[in-house]
C-alpha positions as CSV (number, residue, x, y, z in Angstrom):
1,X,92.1,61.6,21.4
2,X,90.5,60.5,24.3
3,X,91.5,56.9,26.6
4,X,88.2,55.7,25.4
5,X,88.2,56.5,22.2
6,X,91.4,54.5,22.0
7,X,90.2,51.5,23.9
8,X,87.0,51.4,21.8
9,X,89.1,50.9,18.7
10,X,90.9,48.4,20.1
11,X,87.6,46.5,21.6
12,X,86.0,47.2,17.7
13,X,89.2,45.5,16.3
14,X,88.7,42.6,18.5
15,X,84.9,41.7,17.8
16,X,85.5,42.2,14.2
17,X,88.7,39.5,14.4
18,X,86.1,37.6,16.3
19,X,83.3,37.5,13.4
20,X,86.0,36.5,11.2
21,X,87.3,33.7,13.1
22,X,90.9,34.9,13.5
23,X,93.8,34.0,16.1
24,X,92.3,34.0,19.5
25,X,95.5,35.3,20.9
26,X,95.3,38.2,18.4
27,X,91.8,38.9,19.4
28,X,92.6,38.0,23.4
29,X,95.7,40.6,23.5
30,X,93.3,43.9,21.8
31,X,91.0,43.2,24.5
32,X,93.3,42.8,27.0
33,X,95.4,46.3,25.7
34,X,91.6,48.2,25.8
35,X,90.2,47.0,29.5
36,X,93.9,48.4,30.5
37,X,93.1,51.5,28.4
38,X,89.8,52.2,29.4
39,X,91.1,52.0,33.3
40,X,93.8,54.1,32.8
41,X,93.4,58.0,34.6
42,X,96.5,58.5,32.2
43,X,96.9,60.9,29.3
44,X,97.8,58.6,26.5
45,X,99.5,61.0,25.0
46,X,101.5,62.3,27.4
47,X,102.5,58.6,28.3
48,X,103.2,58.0,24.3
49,X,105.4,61.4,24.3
50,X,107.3,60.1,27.3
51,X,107.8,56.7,25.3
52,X,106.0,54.8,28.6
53,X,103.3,53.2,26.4
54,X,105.2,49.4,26.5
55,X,104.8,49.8,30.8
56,X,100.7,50.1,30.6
57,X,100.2,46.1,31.3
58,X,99.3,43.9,28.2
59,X,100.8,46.1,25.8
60,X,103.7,45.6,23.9
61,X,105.9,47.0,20.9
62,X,103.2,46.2,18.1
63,X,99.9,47.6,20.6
64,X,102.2,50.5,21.5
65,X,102.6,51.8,17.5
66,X,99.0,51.3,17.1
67,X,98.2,53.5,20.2
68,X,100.7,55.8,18.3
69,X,98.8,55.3,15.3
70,X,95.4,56.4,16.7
71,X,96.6,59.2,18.6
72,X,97.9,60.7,15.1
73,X,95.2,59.8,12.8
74,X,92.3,59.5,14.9
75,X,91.6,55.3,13.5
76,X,93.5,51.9,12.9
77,X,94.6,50.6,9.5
78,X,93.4,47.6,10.5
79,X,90.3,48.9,11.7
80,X,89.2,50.6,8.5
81,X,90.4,47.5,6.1
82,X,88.0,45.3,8.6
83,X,85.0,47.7,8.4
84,X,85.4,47.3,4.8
85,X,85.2,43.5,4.8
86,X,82.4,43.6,7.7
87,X,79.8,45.4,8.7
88,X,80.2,47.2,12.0
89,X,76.9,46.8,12.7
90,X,77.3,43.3,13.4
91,X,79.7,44.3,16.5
92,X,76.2,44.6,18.8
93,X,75.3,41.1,18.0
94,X,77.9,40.1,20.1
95,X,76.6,41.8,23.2
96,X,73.5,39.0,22.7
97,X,74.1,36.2,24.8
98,X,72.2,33.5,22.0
99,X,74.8,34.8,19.6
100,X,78.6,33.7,19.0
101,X,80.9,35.1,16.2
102,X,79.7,31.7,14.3
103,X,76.3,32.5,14.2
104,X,76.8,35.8,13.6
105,X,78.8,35.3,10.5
106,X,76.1,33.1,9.3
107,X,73.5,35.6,9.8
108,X,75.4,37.8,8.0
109,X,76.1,35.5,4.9
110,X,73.1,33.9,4.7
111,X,70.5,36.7,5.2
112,X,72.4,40.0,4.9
113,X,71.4,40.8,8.0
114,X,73.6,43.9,9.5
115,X,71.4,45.8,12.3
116,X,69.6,44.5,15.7
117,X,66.2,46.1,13.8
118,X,66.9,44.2,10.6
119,X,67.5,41.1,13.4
120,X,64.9,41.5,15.1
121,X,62.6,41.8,12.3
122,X,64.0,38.3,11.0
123,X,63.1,36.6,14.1
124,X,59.6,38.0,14.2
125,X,59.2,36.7,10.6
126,X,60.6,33.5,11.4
127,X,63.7,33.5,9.1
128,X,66.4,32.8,11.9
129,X,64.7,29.4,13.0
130,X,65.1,28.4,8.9
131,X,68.7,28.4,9.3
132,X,70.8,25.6,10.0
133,X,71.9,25.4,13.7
134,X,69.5,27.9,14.6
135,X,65.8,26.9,15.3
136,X,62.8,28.4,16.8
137,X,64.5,28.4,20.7
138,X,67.5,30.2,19.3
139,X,65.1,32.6,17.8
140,X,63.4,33.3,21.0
141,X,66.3,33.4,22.8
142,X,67.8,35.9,20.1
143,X,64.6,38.5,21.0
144,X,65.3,37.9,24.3
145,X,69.0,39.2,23.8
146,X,67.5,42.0,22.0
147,X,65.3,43.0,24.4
148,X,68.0,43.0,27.0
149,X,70.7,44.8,25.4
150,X,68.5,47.6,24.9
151,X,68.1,47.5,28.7
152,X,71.7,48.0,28.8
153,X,71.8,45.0,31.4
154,X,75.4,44.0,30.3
155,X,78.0,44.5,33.1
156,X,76.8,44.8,37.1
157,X,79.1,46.1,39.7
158,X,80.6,43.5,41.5
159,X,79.2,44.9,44.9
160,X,75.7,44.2,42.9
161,X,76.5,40.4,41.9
162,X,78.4,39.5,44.9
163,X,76.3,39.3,47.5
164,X,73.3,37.6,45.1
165,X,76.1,35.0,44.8
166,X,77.1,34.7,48.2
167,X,73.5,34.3,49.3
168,X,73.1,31.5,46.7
169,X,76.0,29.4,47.8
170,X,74.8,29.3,51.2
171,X,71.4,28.2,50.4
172,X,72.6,25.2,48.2
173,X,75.6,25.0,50.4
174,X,72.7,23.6,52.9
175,X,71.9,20.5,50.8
176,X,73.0,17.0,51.6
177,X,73.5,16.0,48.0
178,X,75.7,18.8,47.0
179,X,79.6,17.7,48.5
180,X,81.4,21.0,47.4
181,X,80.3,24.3,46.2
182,X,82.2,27.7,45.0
183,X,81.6,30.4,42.9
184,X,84.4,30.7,40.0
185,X,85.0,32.6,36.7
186,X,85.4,37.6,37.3
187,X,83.6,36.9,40.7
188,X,86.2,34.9,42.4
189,X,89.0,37.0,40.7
190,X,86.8,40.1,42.1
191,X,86.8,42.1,38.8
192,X,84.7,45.9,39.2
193,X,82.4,44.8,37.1
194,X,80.7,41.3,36.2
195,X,78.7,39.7,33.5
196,X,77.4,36.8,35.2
197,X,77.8,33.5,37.6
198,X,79.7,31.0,38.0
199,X,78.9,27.7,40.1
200,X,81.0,24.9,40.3
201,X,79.2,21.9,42.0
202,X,80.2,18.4,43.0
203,X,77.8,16.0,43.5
204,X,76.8,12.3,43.4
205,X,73.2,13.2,42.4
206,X,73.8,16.0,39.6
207,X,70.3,16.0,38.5
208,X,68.8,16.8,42.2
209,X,71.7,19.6,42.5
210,X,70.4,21.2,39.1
211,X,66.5,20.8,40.2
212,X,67.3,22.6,43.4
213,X,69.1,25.5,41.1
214,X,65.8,25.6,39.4
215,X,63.6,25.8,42.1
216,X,65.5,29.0,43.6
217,X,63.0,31.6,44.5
218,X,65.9,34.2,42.9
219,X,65.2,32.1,39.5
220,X,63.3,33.9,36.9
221,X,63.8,31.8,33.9
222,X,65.7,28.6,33.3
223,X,67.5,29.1,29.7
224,X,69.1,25.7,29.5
225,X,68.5,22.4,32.1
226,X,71.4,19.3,31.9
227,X,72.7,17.1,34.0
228,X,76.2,18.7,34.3
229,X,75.3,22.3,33.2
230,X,72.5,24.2,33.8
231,X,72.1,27.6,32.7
232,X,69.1,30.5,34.6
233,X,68.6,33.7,34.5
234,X,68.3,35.5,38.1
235,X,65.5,38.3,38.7
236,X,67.8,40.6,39.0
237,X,68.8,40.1,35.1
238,X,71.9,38.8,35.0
239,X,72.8,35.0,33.9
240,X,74.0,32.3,35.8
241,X,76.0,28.9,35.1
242,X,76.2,26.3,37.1
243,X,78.2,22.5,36.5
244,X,78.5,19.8,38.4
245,X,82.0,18.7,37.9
246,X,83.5,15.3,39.1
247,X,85.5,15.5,42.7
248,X,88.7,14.2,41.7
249,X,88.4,17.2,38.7
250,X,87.5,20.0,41.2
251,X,90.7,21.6,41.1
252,X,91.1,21.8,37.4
253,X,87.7,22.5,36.8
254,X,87.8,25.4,39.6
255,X,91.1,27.1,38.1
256,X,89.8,26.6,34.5
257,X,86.5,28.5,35.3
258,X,87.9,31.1,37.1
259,X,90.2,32.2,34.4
260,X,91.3,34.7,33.5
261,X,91.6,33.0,29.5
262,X,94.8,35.1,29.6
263,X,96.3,33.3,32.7
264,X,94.9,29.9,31.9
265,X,96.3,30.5,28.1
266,X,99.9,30.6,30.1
267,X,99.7,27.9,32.4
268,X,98.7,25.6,29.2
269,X,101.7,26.9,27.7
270,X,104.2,26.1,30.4
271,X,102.2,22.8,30.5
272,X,103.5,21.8,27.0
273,X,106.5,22.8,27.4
274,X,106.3,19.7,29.8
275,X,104.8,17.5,27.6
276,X,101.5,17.5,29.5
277,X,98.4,18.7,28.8
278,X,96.1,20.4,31.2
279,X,91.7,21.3,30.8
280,X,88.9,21.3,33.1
281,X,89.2,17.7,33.4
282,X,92.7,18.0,34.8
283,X,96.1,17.4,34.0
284,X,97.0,14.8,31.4
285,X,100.5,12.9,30.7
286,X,99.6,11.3,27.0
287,X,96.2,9.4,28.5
288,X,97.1,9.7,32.3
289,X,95.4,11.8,34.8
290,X,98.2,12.9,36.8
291,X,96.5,16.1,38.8
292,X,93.4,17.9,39.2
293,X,91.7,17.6,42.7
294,X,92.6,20.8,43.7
295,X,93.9,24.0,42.2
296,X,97.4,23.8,44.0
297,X,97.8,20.3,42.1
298,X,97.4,21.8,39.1
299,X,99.6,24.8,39.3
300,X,102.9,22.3,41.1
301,X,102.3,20.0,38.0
302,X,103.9,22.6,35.7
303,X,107.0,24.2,38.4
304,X,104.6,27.1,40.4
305,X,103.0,27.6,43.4
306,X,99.3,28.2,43.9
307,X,98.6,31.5,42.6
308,X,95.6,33.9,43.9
309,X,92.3,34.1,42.3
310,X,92.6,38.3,42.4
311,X,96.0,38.2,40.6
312,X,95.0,35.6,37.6
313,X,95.1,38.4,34.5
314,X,98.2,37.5,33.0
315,X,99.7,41.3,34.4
316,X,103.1,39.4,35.3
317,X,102.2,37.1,37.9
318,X,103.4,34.3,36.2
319,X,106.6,35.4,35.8
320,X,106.7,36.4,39.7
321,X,106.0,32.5,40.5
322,X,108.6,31.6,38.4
323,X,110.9,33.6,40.1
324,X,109.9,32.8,43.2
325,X,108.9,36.5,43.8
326,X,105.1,36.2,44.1
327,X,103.3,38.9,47.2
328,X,101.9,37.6,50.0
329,X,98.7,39.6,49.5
330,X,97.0,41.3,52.4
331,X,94.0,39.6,54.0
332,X,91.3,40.7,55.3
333,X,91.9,39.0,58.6
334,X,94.6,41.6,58.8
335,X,92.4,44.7,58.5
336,X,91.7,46.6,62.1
337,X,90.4,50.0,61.0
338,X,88.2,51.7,58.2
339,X,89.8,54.8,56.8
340,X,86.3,56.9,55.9
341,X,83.2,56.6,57.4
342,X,80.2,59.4,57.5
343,X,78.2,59.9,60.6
344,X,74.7,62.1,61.1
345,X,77.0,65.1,61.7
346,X,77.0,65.2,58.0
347,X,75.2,63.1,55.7
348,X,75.8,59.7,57.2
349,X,72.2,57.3,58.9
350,X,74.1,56.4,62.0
351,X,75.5,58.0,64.9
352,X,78.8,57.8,66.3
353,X,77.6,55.1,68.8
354,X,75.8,53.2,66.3
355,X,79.1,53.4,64.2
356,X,81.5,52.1,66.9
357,X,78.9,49.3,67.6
358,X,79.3,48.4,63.8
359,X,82.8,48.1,64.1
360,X,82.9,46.0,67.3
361,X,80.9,43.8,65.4
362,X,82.8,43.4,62.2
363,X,85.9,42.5,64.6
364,X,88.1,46.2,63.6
365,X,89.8,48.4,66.3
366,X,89.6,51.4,64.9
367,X,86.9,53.6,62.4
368,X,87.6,56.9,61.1
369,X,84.4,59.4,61.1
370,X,85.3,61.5,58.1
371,X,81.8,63.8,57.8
372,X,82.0,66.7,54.6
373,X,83.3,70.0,55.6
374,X,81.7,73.0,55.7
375,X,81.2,74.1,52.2
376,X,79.4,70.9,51.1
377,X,76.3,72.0,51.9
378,X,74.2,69.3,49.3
379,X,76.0,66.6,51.9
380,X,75.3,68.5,54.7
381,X,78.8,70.2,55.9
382,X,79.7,70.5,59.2
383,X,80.2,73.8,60.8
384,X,83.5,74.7,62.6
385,X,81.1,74.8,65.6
386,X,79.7,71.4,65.1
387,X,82.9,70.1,64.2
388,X,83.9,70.3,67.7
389,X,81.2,69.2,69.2
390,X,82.1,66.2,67.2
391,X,85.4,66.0,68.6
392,X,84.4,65.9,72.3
393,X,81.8,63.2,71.6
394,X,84.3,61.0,69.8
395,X,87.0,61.7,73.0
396,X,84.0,60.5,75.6
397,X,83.0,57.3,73.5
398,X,87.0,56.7,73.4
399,X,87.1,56.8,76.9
400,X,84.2,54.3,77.6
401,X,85.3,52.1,74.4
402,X,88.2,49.8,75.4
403,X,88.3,47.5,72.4
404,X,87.2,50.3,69.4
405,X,88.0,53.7,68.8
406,X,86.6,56.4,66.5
407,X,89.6,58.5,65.0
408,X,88.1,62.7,64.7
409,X,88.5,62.7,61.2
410,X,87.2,65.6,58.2
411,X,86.9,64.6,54.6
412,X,87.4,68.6,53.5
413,X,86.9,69.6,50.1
414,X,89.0,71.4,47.9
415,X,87.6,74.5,46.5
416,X,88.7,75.6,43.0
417,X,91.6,77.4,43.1
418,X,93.1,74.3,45.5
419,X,92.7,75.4,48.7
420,X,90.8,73.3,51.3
421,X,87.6,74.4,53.1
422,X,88.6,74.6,56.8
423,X,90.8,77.2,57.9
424,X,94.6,75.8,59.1
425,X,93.6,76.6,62.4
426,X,90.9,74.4,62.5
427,X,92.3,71.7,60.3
428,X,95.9,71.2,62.7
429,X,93.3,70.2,65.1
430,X,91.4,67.2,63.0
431,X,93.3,63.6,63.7
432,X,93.1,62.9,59.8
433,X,92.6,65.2,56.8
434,X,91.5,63.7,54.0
435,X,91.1,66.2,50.7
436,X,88.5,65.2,48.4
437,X,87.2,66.8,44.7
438,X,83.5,67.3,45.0
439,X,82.4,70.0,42.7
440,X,83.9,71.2,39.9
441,X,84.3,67.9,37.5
442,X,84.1,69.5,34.0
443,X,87.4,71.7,34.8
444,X,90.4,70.6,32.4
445,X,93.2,68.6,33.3
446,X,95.3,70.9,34.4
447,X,93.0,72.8,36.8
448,X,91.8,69.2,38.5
449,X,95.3,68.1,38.7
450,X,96.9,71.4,40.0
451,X,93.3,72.0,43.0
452,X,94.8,67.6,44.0
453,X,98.2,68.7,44.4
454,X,97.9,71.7,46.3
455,X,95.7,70.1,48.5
456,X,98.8,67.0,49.0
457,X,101.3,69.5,49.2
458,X,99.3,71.1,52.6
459,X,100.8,70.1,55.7
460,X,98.1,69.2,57.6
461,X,96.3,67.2,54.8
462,X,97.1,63.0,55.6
463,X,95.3,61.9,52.3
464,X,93.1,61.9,49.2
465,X,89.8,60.5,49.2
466,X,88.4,58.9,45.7
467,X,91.1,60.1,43.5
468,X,89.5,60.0,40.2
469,X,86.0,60.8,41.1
470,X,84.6,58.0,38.8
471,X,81.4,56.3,39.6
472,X,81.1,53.1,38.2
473,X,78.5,52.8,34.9
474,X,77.3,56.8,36.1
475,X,80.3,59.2,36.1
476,X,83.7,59.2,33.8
477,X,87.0,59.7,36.0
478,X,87.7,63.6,35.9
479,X,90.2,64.4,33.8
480,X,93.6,64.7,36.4
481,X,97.0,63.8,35.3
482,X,97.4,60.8,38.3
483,X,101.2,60.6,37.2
484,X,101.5,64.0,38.8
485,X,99.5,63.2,41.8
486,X,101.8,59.8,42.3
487,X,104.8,62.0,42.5
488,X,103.5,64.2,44.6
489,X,101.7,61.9,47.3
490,X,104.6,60.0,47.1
491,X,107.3,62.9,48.0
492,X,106.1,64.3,50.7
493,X,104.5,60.7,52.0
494,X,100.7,61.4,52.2
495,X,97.9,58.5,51.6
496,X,96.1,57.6,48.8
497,X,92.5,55.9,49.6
498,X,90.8,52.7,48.0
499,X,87.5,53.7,48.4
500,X,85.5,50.5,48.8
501,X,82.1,51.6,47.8
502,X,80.8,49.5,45.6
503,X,79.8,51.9,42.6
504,X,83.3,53.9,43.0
505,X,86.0,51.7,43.7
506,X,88.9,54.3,43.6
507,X,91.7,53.8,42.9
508,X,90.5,50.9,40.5
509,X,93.3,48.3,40.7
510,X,95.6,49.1,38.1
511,X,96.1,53.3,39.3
512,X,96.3,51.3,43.0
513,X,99.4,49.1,41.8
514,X,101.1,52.1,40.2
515,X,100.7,53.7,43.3
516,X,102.0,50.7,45.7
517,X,104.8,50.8,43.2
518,X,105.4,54.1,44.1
519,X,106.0,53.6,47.3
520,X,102.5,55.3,47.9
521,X,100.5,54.2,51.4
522,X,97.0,53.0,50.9
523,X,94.0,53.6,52.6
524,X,90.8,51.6,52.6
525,X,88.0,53.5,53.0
526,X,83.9,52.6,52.6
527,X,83.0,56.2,52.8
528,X,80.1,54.5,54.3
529,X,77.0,57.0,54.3
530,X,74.2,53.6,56.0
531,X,75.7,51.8,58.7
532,X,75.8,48.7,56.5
533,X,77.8,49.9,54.1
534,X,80.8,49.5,56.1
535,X,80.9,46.0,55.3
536,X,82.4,46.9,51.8
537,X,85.5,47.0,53.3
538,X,86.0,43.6,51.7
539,X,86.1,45.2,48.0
540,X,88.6,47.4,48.8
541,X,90.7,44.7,50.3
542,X,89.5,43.2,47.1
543,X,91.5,45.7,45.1
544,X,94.4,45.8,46.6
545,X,94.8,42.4,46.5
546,X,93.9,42.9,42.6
547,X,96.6,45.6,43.0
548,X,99.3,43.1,44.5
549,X,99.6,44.8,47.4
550,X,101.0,43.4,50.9
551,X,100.2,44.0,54.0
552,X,102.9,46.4,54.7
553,X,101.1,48.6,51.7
554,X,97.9,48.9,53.5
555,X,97.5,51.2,56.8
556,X,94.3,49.9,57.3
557,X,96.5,46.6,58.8
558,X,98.1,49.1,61.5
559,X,96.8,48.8,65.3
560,X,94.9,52.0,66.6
561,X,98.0,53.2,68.2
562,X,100.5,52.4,65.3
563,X,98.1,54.7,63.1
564,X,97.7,57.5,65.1
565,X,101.8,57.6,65.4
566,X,101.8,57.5,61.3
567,X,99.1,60.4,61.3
568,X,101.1,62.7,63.7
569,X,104.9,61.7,61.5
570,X,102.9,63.2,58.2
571,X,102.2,66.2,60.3
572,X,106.2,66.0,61.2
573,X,108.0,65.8,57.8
C-alpha cells in the first residue's frame, strides 16, 4: 500500500465526516494525519514494522491502528460503513468553492443528486435555484465551480501565488485610505502549495478600500462585494478574500486568518482554560476586550510568546512556548551564499559575471556555480575540458570581486549502479560536490536508495541535491527509503540541500525537520537555471523556517571563508 493511497483514505474519511456534520476535531485530525502522509518519502510500512507510526506529526495511538489497518486490508472500517451511508460521489462537491458540506447534504437529500454531471445537469435545468438557501447566483456560481474543477485549478505553488500577492499589497499598500495592509491565512505561514488569498485591511473608508480591490487590473471577476469582505477572482484563477477589520482588532483578526485551524483550535483551548475567550474580534474576559491590536497581545493573554507564522500547524510548537523552548528561526537577513546555481557552461541563461552581479545585488557573499556533469547531456553536461576552463574563470572573477565570490562547484550525477559521473581525479579538484538523481526514477526502492548512499558514502562528495526528486503537481517523489539516507548523511556529516525552486521544494518541510533533527547540515539551494530565479532563495529559507530550523542548521548563514573551511573538513573526516 502506497503513502498515498493511505493519505487518500484518510482525506476520503474526512470529507465524508464533513457531509455528515460530525466533530470538527475528528474531521480536523484525519486531515491533518493525511497532508503528513502524503509528505512523507517514508515507507509506511516499514515505519509501522519499526512501531515509529505515533512520531509521524499529527498522529496518535487511534490514527496509528488505522494506518495499521489499511496497510493490512487495503480500506478503513470506517471508511466502508460511511460509503455505505453516503455516496462517494459527493466527495468532489467539496472541491466547488459555492459548495459547503451543508449544501451538499441538501443536494443530496433533496434531489438525489450524487455526480458533478447529474449537478451540473440540475443547474442547467434550473432545479438548484428552487432550493431553499440556494438561488439562481448560487446556481451560477455552482457551474462556475464545475467548470473550474475540471480545470484542475485547485492548489498553486506558493512560488505561483506569492509574488501575485506581494505585487498586490504594494499597489494598495500606496493608498491613503488604507492604514494597514498584510497578507494572512497558508501564504503567511508559507505552505508549498496554496488555495487562495488572504488580505487583511484596516481602514477608515472600507468601501473605497474594497472599490480599489475591484478595480485591480489583476481582477477578473468580483464573486462577492461588502463593506468588510469582498471576495474576486484573480486572472490567474485562483480566489481572493479580502476584509477590512477594525485597528484595535488587527492582531486578532491577523492571527485568526492566518491559522493554521489546528493552531488557532489550541490557543482557544489554553484561552479557556483562563476563563477568556479569544476570535477575530480579540480577546474577551466575559464582555471585556482585554487584547487584540496586535498578534503578540493575543498570544501573552493566554502565558506564550509570539509564535512564527511558518511554525503555526499545531506540530508541537505550542508545547515548545510553553516550555520556554521555542527556535529562534533563521532569517533571511542571515543568509550570505546560494548553495546551487547553473551557469551557460551547462544549461543555465547567465554567465558567471552576470551571476556574481546577481548576487551583489541581492546583498550575498558567496554563490555556488553547480553546472550538470558530463553525462547529462539533455542539460547540457560539461566536459572535463570545459570544466576547467570553468575553474580558471571563476579564480579570475574571485580575484577582481572583493565583496562576492563564486564557489567552482559540479552538481554530478549518479549513474545507476551509484557511482558518480566524474572520475575521482577530477572530482578532488571541484570546491563542492553535490550528487544528484537525474535519470532513472522508475527504479525500486532499493536500487534509488542504495545509487543516494553510495554517492554519500564518496569522499569527495559534500552533498545531495533535491533528495526526493519530486516536482510539485508534475512528478511523485522517487521511491527512496530517506530513513536510510538520514543515517547515512548524518554519519559521515555530508549536506542535505533545500532546493528553493519553486515547483521542487526539496526536502519539503517535514523530511527537512527530520533531517535537522538528525543533526543533518542544510543547504539552500535555487538550482537557479535564469538569472532571476535566484531570488527563490526566500522559499527555501521559507522551509526551513517551516522545518524549525536555526541558524546554526543552515550553511547558507556561513561567511565565504567559514564555508570553504566546512567544505575542505568533509574532505578531512
Amino acid at each position: 500500500m502506497k503513502n498515498k493511497e493511505v493519505a487518500e483514505v484518510f482525506y476520503k474519511v474526512a470529507s465524508l465526516l464533513e457531509i455528515k456534520g460530525e466533530n470538527p476535531y475528528r474531521i480536523r485530525a484525519y486531515q491533518k494525519a493525511a497532508q503528513t502522509i502524503e509528505a512523507l518519502t517514508k515507507d509506511l510500512e516499514e515505519l509501522a514494522k519499526r512501531g515509529e507510526l505515533e512520531k509521524l506529526p499529527g498522529i496518535g495511538k487511534d490514527l496509528a491502528g488505522k494506518i495499521q489497518e489499511i496497510l493490512k486490508t487495503g480500506t478503513l472500517s470506517i471508511y466502508e460503513q460511511l460509503k455505505k451511508e453516503i455516496p462517494s460521489g459527493l466527495l468532489n462537491f467539496l472541491e466547488i468553492p459555492s459548495l459547503g458540506p451543508k449544501k451538499v447534504k441538501v443536494l443530496y437529500e433533496k434531489l438525489g443528486i450524487t455526480t458533478l454531471e447529474e449537478l451540473e445537469k440540475a443547474c442547467l435545468e434550473h432545479k438548484i435555484s428552487r432550493l431553499p438557501g440556494f438561488g439562481w447566483k448560487t446556481e451560477e456560481n455552482i457551474l462556475k465551480g464545475i467548470k473550474l474543477f475540471k480545470e484542475k485549478l485547485g492548489r498553486r505553488p506558493l512560488g505561483e501565488v506569492l509574488p501575485v500577492a506581494e505585487e498586490i499589497v504594494k499597489i494598495l499598500g500606496q493608498e491613503e485610505v488604507i492604514e494597514k495592509i498584510a497578507v494572512a491565512g497558508s501564504i503567511r505561514r508559507k505552505k508549498e502549495t496554496v488555495k487562495d488569498i488572504d488580505l487583511l485591511i484596516t481602514s477608515s473608508a472600507p468601501e473605497k478600500v474594497m472599490k480599489k480591490v475591484t478595480e485591480l487590473p489583476l481582477v477578473e471577476e468580483v464573486i462577492v462585494f461588502g463593506e468588510t469582505k469582498t471576495s474576486v477572482r484573480l486572472r490567474m484563477g485562483i480566489q481572493m478574500d479580502i476584509r477590512v477589520v477594525d485597528s484595535d482588532s488587527w492582531g486578532a483578526a491577523l492571527a485568526y486568518f492566518t491559522g493554521s485551524k489546528a493552531h488557532n483550535i489550541r490557543v482557544r483551548e489554553l484561552a479557556l482554560e483562563k476563563g477568556l475567550k479569544i476570535n477575530e474580534y480579540g480577546v474577551f474576559k466575559g464582555e471585556v476586550k482585554i487584547a487584540g491590536k496586535t498578534e503578540e497581545e493575543v498570544y501573552t493573554s493566554v502565558g506564550l510568546p509570539f509564535i512564527p507564522p511558518e511554525i503555526r500547524e499545531d506540530w508541537g510548537e505550542i508545547e515548545a512556548a510553553l516550555q520556554g523552548k521555542l527556535p529562534e528561526l533563521v532569517d533571511y537577513k542571515e543568509i550570505k551564499g546560494d548553495g546551487h546555481v547553473h551557469s551557460k557552461y551547462s544549461d543555465g541563461t547567465a554567465s558567471l559575471e552576470e551571476i556574481l552581479m546577481k548576487a551583489e545585488k541581492m546583498g550575498l557573499s558567496w554563490v555556488a556555480v553547480c553546472d550538470h556533469s558530463q553525462g547529462l547531456k539533455v542539460a547540457g553536461g560539461v566536459p572535463i575540458e570545459e570544466l576547467f576552463k570553468k575553474k580558471k574563470q571563476i579564480e579570475e572573477l574571485n580575484k577582481r570581486s572583493p565583496r562576492v565570490k563564486l564557489i567552482f562547484g559540479a552538481e554530478v550525477d549518479i549513474l545507476s549502479d551509484g557511482t558518480l559521473d566524474y572520475p575521482d581525479e577530477v572530482l578532488k579538484e571541484i570546491d563542492l560536490v553535490i550528487a544528484a538523481i537525474h535519470t532513472g526514477f522508475q527504479q525500486d526502492e532499493k536500487q534509488i536508495t542504495h545509487r543516494i548512499v553510495s554517492a554519500l558514502k564518496h569522499p569527495l562528495v559534500h552533498a545531495l541535491s533535491h533528495p526526493t526528486g519530486r516536482v510539485i503537481g508534475e512528478r511523485e517523489p522517487y521511491a527512496v527509503n530517506l530513513q536510510e539516507v538520514f543515517e547515512v548523511a548524518s554519519r559521515y556529516g555530508k549536506a542535505l540541500e533545500i532546493n528553493a525552486y519553486y515547483k521542487r521544494l526539496d526536502l519539503n518541510d517535514i523530511n527537512t525537520r527530520a533531517a535537522k533533527e538528525r543533526g543533518i547540515p542544510l543547504l539552500i539551494g535555487t538550482d537557479a537555471h535564469f538569472i532571476d530565479q535566484m531570488e527563490y532563495l526566500h522559499l527555501g529559507v521559507s522551509v526551513a523556517r517551516r522545518a524549525w530550523c536555526e541558524k546554526k542548521d543552515i550553511l547558507n548563514t556561513l561567511s565565504y571563508e567559514e564555508f570553504l573551511s566546512w567544505l575542505k573538513k568533509v574532505r578531512n573526516k
